[in-house]
VMD Tcl script that draws the C-alpha trace (Angstrom):
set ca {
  {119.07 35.67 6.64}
  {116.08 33.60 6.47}
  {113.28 33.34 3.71}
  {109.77 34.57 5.21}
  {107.37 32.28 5.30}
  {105.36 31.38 2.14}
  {101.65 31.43 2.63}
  {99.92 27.74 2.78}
  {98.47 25.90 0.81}
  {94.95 24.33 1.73}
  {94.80 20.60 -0.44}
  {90.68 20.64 -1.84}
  {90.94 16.84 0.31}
  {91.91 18.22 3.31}
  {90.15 17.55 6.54}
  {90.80 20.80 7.89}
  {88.86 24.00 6.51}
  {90.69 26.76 4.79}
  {90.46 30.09 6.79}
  {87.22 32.03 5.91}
  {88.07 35.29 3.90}
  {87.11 37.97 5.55}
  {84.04 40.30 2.73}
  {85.22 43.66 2.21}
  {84.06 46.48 4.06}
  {82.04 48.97 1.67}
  {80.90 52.44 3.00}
  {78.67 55.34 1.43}
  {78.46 58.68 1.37}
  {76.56 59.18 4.47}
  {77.56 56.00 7.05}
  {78.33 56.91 10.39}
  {81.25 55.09 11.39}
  {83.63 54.21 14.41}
  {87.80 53.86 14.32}
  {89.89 52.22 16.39}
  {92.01 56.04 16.90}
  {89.56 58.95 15.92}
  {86.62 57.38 16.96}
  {82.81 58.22 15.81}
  {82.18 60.42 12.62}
  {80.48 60.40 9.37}
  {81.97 59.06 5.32}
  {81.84 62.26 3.33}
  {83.78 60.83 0.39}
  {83.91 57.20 -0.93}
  {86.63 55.92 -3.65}
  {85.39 52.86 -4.06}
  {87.94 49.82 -2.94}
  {90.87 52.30 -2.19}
  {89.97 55.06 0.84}
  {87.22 56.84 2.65}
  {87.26 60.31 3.75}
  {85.25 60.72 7.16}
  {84.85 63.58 9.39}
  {85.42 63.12 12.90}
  {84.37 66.74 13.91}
  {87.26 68.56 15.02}
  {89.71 66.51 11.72}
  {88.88 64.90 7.86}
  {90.78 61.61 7.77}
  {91.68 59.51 4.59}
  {91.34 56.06 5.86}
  {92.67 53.57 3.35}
  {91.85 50.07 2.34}
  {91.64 47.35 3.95}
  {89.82 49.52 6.96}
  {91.07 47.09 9.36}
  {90.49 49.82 12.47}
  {87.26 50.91 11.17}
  {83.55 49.75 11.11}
  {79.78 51.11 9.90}
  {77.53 52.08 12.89}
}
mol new
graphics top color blue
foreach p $ca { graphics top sphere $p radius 0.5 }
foreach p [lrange $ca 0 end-1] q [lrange $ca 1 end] { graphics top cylinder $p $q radius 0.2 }
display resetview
């Protein structure tokens, strides 16, 4: 078996930038929103940093943290 990788290290004298970190995604009560599977609906419950619950009409989701499949209209 092999070790994974470890993640690198970025030297403050580097020439080369360090990747940008993405900002987290922060929704309200409220936000229309679009995912990647249900598609369009509205946040109807916010816990801040850990999920969302949005209605897409015909289903509730929980969509969890990071959001990586979801985005504010």
């Amino acid at each position: 078996m092999t070790k994974p990788a470890a993640p690198k290290r970025y030297l403050p004298t580097s020439p080369f930038k360090a990747p940008a970190t993405p900002t987290p995604k922060e929704f309200a009560v409220g936000d229309r929103v679009t995912h990647d599977i249900y598609g369009l609906g509205r946040a109807i419950a916010v816990e801040d940093g850990i999920a969302v619950l949005v209605d897409f009409g015909s289903m509730q989701q929980r969509i969890m943290s990071p959001y990586t499949k979801m985005s504010k209209l």
